[in-house]
Backbone as a printed PyTorch tensor [residue, N CA C, xyz], in Angstrom:
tensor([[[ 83.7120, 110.7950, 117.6880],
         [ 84.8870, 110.3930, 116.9090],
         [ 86.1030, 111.1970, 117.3540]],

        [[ 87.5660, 110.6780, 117.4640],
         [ 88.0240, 111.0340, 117.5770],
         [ 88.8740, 112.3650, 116.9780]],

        [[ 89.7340, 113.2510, 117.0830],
         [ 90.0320, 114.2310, 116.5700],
         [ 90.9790, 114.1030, 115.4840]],

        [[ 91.8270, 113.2310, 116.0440],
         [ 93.3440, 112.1610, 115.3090],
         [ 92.7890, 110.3480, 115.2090]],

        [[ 92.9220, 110.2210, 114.0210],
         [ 93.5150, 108.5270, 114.0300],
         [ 94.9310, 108.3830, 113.4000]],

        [[ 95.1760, 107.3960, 113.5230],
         [ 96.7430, 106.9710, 113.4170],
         [ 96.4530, 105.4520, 112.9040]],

        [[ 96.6160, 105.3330, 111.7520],
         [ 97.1960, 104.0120, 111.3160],
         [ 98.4140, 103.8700, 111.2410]],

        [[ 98.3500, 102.3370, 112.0860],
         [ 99.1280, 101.8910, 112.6300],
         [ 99.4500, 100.2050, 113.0870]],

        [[100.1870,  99.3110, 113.5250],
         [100.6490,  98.1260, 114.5330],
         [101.5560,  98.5240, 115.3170]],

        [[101.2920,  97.5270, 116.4260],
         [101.6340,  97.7100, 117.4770],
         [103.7820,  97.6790, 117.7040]],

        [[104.0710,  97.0750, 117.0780],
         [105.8310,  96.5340, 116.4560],
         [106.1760,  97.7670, 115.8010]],

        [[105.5390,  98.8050, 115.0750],
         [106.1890,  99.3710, 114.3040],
         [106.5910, 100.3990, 115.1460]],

        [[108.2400, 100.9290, 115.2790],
         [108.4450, 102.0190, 115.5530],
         [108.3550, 103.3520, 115.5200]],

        [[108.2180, 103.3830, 114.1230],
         [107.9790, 104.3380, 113.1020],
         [106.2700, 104.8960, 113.6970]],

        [[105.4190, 103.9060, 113.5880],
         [104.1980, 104.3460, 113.8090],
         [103.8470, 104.8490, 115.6300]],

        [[104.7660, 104.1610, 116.5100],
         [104.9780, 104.3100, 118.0590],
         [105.5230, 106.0570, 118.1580]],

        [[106.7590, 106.4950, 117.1260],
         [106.5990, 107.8210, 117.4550],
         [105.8210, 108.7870, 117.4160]],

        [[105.0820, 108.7990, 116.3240],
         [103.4460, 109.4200, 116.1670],
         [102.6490, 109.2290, 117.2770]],

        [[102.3470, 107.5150, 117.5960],
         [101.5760, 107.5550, 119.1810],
         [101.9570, 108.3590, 120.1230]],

        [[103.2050, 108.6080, 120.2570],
         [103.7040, 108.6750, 121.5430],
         [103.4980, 110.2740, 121.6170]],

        [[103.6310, 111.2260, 120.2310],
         [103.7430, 112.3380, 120.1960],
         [102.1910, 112.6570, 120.9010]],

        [[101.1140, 112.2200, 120.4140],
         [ 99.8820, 112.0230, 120.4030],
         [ 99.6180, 112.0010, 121.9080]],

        [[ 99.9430, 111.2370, 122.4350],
         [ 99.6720, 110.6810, 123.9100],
         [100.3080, 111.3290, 124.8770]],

        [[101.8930, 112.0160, 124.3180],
         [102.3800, 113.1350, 125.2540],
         [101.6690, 114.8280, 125.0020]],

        [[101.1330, 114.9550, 123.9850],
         [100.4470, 116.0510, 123.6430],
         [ 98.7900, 116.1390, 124.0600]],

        [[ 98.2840, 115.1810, 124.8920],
         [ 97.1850, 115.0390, 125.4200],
         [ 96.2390, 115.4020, 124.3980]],

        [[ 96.2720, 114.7270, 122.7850],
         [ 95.3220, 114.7480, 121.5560],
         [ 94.3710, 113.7530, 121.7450]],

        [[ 93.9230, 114.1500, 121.2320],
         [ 92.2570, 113.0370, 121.1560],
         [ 92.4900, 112.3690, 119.9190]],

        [[ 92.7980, 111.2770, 120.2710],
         [ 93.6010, 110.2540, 119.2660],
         [ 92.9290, 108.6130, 118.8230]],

        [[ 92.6940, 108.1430, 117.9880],
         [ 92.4500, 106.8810, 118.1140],
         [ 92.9610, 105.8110, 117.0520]],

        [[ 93.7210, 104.8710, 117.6960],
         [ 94.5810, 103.9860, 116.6750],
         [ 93.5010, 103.2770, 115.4430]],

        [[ 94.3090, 103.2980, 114.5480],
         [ 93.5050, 101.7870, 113.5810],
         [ 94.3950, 101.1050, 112.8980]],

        [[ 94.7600,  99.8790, 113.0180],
         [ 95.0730,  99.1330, 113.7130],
         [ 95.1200,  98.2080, 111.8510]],

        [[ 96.4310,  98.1350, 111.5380],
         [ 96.8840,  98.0920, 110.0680],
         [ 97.6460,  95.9890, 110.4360]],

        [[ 96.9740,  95.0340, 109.7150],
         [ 97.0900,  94.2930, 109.9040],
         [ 98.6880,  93.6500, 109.1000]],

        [[ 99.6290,  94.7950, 109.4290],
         [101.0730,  94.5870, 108.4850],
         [101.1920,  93.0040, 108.1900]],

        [[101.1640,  92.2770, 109.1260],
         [102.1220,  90.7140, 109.2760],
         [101.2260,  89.7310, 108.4560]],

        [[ 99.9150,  90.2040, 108.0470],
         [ 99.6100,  89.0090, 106.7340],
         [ 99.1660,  90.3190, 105.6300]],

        [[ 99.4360,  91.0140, 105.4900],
         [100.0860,  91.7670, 104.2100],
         [ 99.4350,  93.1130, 103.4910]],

        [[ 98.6510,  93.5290, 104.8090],
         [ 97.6920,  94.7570, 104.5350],
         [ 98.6880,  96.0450, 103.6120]],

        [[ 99.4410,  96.1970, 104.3860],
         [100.3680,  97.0550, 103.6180],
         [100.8340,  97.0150, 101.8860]],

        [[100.6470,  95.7640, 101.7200],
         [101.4330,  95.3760,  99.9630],
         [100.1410,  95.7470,  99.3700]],

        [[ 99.3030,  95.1510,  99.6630],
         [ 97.3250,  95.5570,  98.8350],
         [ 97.2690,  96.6480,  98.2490]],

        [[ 96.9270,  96.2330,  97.1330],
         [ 96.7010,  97.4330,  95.8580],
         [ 95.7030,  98.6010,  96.6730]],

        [[ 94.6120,  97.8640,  97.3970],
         [ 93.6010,  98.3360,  97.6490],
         [ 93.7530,  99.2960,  99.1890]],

        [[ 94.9060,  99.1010,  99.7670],
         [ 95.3930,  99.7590, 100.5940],
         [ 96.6820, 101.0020, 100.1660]],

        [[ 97.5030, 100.6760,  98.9760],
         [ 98.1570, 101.3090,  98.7970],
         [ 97.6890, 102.9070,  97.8670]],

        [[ 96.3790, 102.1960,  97.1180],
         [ 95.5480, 102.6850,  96.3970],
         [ 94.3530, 104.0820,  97.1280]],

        [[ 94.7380, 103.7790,  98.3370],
         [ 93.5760, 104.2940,  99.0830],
         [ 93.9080, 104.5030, 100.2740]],

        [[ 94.9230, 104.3260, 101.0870],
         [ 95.6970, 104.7520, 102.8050],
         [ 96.9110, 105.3040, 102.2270]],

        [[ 97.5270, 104.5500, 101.6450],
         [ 99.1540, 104.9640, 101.2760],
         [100.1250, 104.3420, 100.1580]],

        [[100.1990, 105.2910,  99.3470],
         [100.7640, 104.8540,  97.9830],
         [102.4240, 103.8520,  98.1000]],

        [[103.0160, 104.8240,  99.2850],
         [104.5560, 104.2780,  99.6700],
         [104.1420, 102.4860, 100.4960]],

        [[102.7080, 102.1760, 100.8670],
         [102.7220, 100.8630, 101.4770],
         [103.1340, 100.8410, 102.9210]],

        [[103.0760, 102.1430, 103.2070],
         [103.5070, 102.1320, 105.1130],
         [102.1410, 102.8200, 106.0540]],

        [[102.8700, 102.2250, 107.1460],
         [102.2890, 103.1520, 108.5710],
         [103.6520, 104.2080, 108.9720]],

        [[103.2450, 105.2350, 109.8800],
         [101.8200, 105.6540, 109.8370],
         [100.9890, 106.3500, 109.4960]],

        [[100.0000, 106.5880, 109.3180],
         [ 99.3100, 107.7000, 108.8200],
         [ 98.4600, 108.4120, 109.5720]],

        [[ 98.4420, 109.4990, 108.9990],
         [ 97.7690, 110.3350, 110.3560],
         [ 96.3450, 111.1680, 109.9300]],

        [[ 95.7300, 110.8010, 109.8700],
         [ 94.1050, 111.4120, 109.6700],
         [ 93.4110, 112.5120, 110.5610]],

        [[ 93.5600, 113.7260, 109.8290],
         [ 93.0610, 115.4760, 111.2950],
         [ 92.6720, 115.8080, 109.7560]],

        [[ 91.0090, 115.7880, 110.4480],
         [ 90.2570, 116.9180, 109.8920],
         [ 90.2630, 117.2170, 107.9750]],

        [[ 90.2900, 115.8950, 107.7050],
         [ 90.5930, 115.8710, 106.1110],
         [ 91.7570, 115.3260, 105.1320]],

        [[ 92.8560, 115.5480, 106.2500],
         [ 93.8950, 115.4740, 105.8120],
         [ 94.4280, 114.3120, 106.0690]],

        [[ 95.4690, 113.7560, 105.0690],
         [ 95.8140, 112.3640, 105.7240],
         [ 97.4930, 112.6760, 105.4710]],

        [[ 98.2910, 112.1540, 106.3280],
         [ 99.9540, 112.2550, 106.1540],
         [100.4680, 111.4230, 106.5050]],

        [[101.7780, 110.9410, 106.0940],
         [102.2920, 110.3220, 106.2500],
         [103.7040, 110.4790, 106.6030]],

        [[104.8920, 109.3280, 106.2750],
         [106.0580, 109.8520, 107.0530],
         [106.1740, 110.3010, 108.6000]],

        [[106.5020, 109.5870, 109.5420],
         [106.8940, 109.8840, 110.9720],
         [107.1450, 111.4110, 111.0970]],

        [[108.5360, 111.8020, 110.2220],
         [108.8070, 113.1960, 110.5310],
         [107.7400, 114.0250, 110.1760]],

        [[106.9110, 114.0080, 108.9030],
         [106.3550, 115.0880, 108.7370],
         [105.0390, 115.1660, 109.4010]],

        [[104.7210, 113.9190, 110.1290],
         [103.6510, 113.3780, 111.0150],
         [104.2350, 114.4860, 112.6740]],

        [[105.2660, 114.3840, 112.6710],
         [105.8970, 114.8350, 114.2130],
         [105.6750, 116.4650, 113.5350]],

        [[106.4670, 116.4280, 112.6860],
         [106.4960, 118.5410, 112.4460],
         [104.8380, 118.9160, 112.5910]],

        [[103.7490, 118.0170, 111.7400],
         [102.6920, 118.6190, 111.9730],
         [101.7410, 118.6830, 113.3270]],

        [[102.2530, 117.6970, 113.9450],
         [101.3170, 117.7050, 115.0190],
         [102.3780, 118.7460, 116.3350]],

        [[103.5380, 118.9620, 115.9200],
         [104.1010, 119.8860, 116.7280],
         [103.1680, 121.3490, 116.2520]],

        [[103.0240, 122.0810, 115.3640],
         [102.7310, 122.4330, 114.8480],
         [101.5570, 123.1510, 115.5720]],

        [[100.3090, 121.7130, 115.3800],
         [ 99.0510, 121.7380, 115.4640],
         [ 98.7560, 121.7990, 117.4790]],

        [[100.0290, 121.5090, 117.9810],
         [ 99.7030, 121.1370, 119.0940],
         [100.5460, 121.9900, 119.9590]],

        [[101.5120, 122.9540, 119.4490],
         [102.2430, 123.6720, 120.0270],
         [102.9630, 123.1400, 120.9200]],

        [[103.2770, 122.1750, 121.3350],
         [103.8010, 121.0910, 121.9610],
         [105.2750, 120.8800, 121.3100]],

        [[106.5230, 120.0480, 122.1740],
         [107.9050, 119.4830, 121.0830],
         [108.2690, 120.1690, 120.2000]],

        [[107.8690, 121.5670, 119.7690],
         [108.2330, 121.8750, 118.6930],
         [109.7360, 123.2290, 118.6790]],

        [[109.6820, 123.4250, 117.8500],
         [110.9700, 124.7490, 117.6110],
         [110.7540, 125.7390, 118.1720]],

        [[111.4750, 126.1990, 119.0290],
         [111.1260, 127.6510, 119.8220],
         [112.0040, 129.0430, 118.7320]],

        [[112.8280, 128.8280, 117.6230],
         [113.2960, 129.3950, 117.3870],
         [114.0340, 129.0780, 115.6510]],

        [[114.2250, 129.3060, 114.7980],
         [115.3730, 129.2320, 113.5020],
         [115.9620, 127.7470, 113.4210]],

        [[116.9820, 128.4690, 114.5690],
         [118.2990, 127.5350, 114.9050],
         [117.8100, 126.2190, 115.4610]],

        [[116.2370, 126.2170, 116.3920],
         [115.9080, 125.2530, 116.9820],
         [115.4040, 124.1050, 116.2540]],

        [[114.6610, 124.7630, 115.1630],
         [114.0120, 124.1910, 113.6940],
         [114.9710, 123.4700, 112.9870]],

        [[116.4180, 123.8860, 112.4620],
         [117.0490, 123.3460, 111.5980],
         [118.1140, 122.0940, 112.0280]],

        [[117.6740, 122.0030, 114.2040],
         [118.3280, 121.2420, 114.6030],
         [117.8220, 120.2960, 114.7530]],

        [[116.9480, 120.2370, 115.2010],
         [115.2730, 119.2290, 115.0820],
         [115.4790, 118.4730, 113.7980]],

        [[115.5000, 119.4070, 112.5110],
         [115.6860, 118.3990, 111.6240],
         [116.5880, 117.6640, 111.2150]],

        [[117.9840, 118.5770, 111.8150],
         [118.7770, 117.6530, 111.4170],
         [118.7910, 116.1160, 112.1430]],

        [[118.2900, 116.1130, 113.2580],
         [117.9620, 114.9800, 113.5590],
         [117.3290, 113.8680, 113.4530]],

        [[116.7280, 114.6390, 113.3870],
         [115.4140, 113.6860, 112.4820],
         [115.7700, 113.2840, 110.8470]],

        [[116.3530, 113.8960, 109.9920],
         [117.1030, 113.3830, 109.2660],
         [117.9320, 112.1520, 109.5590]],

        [[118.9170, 112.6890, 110.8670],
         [119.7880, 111.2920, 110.9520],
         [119.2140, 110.4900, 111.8680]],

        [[117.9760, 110.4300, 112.0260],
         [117.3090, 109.1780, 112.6280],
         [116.7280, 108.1620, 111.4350]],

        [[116.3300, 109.0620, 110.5330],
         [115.2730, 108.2830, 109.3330],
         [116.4430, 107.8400, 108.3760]],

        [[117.9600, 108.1450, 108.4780],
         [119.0590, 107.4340, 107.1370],
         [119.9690, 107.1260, 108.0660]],

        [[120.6340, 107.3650, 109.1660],
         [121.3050, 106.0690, 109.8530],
         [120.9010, 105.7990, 111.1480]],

        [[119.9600, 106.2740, 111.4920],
         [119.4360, 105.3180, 113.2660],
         [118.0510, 104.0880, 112.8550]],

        [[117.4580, 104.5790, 112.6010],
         [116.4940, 103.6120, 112.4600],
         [116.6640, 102.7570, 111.2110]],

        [[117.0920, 103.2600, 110.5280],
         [116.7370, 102.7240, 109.2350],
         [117.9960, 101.6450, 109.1280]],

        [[119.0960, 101.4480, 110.0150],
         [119.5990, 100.1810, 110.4060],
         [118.9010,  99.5980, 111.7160]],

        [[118.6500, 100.2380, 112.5600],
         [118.1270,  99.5830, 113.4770],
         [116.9320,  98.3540, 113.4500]],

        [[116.4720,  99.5110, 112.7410],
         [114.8830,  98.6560, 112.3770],
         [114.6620,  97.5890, 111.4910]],

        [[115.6310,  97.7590, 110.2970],
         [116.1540,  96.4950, 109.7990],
         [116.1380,  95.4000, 110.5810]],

        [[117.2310,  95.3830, 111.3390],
         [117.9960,  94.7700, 111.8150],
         [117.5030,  93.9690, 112.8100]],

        [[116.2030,  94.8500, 113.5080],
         [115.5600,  93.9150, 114.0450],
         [114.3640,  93.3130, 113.7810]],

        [[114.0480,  93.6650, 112.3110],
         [112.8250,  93.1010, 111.2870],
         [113.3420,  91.3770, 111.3370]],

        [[115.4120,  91.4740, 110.6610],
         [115.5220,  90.4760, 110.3570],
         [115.7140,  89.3020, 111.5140]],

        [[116.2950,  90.0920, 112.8520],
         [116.5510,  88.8480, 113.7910],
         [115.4990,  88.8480, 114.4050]],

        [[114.4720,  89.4540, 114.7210],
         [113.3460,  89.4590, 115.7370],
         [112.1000,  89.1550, 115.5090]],

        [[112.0520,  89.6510, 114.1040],
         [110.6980,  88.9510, 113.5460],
         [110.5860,  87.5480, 112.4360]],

        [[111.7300,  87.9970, 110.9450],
         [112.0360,  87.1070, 110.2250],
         [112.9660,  85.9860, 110.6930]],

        [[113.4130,  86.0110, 111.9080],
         [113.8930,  85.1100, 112.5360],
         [115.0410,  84.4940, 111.6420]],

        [[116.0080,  84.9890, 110.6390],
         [117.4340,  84.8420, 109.6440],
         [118.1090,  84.4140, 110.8940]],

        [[118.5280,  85.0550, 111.9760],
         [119.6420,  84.2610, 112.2820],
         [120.6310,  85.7970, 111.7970]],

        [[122.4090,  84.9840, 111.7740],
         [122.9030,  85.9460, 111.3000],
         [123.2570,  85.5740, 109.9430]],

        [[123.3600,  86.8810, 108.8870],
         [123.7560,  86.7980, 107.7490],
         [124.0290,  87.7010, 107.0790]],

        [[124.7010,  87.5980, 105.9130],
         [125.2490,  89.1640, 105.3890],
         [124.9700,  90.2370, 105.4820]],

        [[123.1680,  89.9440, 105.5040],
         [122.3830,  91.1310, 105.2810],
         [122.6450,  91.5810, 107.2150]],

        [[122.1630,  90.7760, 108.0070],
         [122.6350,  91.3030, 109.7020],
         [123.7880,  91.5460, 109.8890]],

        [[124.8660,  91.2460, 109.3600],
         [126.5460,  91.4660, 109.6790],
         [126.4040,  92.8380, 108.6510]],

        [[126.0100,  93.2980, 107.7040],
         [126.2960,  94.2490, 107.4830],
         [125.1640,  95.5600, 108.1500]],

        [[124.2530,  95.4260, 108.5330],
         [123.7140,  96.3520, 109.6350],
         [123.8260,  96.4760, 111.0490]],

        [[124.2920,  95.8450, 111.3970],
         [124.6440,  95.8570, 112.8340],
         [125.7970,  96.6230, 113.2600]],

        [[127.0690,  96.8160, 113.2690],
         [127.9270,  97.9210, 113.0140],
         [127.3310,  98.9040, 112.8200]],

        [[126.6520,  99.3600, 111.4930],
         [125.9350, 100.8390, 111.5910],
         [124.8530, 100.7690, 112.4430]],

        [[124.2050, 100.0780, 113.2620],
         [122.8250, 100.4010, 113.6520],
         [123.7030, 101.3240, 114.9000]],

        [[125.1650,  99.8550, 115.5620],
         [125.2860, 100.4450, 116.9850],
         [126.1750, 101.4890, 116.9330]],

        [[127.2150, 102.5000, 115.4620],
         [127.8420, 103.2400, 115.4830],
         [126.9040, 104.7250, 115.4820]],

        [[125.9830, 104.0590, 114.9930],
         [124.7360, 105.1400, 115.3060],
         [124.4650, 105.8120, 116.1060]],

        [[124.0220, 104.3580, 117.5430],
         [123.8140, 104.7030, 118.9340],
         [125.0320, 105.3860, 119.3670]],

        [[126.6360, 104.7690, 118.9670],
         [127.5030, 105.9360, 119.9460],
         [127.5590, 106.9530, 119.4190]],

        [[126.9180, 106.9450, 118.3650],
         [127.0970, 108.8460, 117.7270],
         [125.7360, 109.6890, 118.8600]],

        [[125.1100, 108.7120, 119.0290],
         [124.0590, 109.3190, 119.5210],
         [124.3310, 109.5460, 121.3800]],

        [[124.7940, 108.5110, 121.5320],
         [125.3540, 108.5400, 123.3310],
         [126.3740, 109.8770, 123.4170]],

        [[127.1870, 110.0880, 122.3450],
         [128.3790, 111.5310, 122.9380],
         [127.5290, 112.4310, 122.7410]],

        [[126.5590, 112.8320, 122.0800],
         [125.7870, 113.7050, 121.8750],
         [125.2820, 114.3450, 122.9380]],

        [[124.7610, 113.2100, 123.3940],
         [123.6030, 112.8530, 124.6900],
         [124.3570, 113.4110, 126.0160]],

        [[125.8870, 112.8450, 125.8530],
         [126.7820, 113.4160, 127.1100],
         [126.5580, 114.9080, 127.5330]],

        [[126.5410, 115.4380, 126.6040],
         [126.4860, 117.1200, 127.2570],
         [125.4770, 117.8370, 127.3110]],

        [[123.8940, 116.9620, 127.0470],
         [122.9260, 117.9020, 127.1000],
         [122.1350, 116.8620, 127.3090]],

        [[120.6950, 117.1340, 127.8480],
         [119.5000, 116.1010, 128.5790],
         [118.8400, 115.8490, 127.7370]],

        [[118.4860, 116.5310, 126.6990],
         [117.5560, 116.2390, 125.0810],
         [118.5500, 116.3080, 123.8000]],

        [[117.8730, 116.2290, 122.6410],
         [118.7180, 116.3810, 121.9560],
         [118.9140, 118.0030, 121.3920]],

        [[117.8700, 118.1970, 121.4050],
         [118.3660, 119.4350, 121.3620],
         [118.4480, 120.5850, 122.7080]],

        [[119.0900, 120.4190, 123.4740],
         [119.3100, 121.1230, 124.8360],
         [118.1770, 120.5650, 126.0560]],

        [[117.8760, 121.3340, 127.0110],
         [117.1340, 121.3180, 128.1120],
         [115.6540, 120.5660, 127.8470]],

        [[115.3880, 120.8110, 126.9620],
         [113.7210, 119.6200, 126.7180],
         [113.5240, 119.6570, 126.0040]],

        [[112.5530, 118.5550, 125.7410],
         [112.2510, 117.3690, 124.7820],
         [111.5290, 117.9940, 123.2030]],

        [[112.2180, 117.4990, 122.4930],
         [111.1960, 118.1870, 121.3930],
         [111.1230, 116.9610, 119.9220]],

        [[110.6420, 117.3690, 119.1900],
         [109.9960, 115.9070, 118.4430],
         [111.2620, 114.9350, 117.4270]],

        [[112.5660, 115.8400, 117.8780],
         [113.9250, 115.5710, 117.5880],
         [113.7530, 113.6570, 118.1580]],

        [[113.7970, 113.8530, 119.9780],
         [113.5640, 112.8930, 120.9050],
         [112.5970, 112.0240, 120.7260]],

        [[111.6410, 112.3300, 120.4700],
         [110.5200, 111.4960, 119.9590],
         [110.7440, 110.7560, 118.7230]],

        [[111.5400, 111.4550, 117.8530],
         [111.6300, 110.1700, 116.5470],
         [112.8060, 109.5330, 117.0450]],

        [[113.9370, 110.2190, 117.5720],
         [114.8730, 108.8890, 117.9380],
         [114.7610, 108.0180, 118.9990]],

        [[113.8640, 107.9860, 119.6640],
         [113.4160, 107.5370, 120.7970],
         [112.7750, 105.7670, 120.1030]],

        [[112.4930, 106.2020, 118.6890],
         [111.1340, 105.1900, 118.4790],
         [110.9300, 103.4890, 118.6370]],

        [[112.4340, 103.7580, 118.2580],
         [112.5380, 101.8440, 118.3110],
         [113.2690, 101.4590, 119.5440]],

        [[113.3710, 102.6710, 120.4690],
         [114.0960, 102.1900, 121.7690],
         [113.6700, 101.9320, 122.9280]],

        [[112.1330, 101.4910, 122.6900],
         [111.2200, 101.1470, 124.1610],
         [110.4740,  99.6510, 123.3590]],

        [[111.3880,  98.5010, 122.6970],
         [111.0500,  97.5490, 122.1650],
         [111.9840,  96.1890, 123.1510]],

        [[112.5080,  96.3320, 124.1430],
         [112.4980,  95.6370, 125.2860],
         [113.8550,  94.8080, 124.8190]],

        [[113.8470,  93.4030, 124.4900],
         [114.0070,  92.2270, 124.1380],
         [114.0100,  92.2060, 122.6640]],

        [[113.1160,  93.0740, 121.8100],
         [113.0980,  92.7100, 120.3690],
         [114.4870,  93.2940, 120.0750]],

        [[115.1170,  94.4430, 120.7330],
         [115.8560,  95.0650, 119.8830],
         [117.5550,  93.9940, 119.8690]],

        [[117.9440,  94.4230, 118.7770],
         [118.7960,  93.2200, 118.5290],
         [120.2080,  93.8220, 118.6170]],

        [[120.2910,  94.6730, 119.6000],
         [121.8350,  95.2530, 119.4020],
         [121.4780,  95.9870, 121.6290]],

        [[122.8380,  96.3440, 121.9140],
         [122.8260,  96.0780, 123.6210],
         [122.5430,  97.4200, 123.7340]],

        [[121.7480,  98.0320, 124.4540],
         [121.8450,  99.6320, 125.0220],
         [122.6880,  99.6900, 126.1630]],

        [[122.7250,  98.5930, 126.8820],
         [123.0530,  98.9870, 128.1060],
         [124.9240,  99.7350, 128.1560]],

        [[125.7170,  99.1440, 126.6580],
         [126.7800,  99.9870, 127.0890],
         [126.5750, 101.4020, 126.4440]],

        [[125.3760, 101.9860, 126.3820],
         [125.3580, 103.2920, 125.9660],
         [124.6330, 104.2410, 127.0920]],

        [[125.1400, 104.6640, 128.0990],
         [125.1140, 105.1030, 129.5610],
         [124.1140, 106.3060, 129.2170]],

        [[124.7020, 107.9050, 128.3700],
         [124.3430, 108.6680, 128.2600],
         [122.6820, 108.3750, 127.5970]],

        [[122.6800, 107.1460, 126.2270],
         [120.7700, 106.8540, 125.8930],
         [120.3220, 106.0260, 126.9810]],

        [[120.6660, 105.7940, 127.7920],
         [120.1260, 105.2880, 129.0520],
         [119.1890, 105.9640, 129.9260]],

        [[120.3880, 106.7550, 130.2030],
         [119.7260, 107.7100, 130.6460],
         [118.6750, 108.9240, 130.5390]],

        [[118.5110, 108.8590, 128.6780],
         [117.9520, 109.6740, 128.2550],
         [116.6700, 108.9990, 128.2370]],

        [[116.7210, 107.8070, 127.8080],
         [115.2670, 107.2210, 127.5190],
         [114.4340, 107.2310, 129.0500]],

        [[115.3670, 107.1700, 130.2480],
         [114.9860, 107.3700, 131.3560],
         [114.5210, 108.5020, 131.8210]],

        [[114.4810, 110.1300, 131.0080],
         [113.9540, 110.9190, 131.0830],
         [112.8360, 110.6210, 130.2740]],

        [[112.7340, 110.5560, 129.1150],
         [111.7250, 110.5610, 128.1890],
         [110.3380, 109.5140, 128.8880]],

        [[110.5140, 108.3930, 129.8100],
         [110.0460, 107.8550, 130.3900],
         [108.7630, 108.3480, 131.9060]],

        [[109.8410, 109.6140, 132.0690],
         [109.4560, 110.5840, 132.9570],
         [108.3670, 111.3840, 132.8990]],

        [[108.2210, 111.9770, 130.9350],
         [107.7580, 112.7230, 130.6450],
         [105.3860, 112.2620, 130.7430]],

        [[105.3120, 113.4300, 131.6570],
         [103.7290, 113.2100, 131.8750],
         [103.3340, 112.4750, 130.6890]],

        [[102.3420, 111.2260, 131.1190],
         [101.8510, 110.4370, 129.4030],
         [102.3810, 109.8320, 128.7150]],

        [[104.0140, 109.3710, 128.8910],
         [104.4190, 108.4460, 128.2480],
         [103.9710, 106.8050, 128.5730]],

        [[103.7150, 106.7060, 127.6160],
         [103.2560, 105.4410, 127.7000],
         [104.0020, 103.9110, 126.5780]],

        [[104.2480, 102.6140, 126.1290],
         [105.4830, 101.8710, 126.0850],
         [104.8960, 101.1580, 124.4710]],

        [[105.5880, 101.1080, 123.6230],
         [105.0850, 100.7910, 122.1930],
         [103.2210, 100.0220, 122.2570]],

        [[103.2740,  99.3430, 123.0450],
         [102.2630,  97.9090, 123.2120],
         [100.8320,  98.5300, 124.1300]],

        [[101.3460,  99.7830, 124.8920],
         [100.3800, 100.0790, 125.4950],
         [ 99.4770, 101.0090, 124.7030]],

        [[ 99.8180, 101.9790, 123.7940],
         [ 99.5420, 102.7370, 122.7950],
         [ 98.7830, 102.4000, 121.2700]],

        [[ 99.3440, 100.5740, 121.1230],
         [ 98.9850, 100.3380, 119.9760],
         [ 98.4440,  99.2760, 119.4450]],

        [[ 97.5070,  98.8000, 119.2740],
         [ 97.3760,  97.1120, 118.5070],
         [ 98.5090,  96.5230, 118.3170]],

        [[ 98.6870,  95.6160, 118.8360],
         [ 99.6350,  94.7390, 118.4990],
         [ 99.4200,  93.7940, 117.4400]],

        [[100.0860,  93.0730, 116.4260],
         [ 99.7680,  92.2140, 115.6110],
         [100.0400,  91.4110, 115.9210]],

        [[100.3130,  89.9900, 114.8360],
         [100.4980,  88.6030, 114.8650],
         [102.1120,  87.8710, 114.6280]],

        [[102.4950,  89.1540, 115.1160],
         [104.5440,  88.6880, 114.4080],
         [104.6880,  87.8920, 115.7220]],

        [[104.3650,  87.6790, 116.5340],
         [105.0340,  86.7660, 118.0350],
         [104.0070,  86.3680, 118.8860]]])
């Protein structure tokens, strides 16, 4: 048996940064494989018993089960000495990022491409009003990016890994990277990094497409 499981689908971003942490940290890992798109997540009997909040992912070591991406990334930094804080200052920058990944990067992004990519809306109030923040996001995130190779300086730490999450989704994502030069280039490092591997290769995929 494995050391780590990760519940999870293959679409979810959220659950792809956990993989990815997993798979760049050379853990003994094994997905299971959360059937979101006909409604595993809403089930009393899942919420009752995997996760009270109704999400992926969750992370199962040795007794323990967690949830939340970030506190999924702090622990397996942690556990794995890997991505993590070399220092105070390094810690409180990490989070601040990860903060502003989980209340304005993803959490328009991912919307946004729930509604055009999977729920297939089209555009509508609810997309005209996330789209502006998803991509004022990204340029907050591209000047950032201008003066340093990670986010927090010289290498990668689990800062990169959560904002990274919904940005190796190809075609699904519903807003342009390409005029954002500096995350271009970054995801093109992160790409680099020994063991990265691409949402779909890491994870069960479900039944949304």
């Amino acid at each position: 048996m494995a050391e780590y499981t990760l519940h999870c689908f293959g679409e979810s971003g959220n659950a792809y940064k956990a993989a990815l942490m997993l798979e760049l940290s050379r853990s003994d890992w094994a997905p299971i494989w959360v059937d979101y798109f006909n409604g595993e997540t809403r089930r009393a009997e899942f919420r009752a018993g995997a996760n009270e909040m109704g999400e992926v992912p969750i992370l199962g070591h040795k007794g323990l089960k967690l949830t939340q991406s970030g506190v999924i990334l702090d622990y397996l930094a942690e556990q794995t000495r890997k991505f993590g804080a070399k220092s105070e200052d390094e810690r409180r920058e990490i989070w601040r990022w990860i903060l502003f990944d989980n209340h304005k990067f993803t959490s328009y992004l991912a919307t946004l491409r729930f509604h055009i990519s999977f729920a297939k809306t089209g555009e509508t109030p609810v997309t005209e009003f996330l789209r502006p923040r998803a991509v004022s996001a990204l340029k907050i995130l591209d000047q950032h990016l201008a003066n340093q190779p990670f986010i927090v300086g010289k290498r990668a730490t689990i800062a990169d890994l959560s904002l990274c999450g919904y940005l190796f989704y190809g075609e699904e994502l519903p807003v342009p990277l390409e005029e954002n030069i500096n995350v271009m280039k970054w995801l093109d490092r992160i790409r680099a990094l020994p063991g990265w591997k691409p949402p779909y290769e890491l994870m069960p995929r479900g039944t949304a497409v």
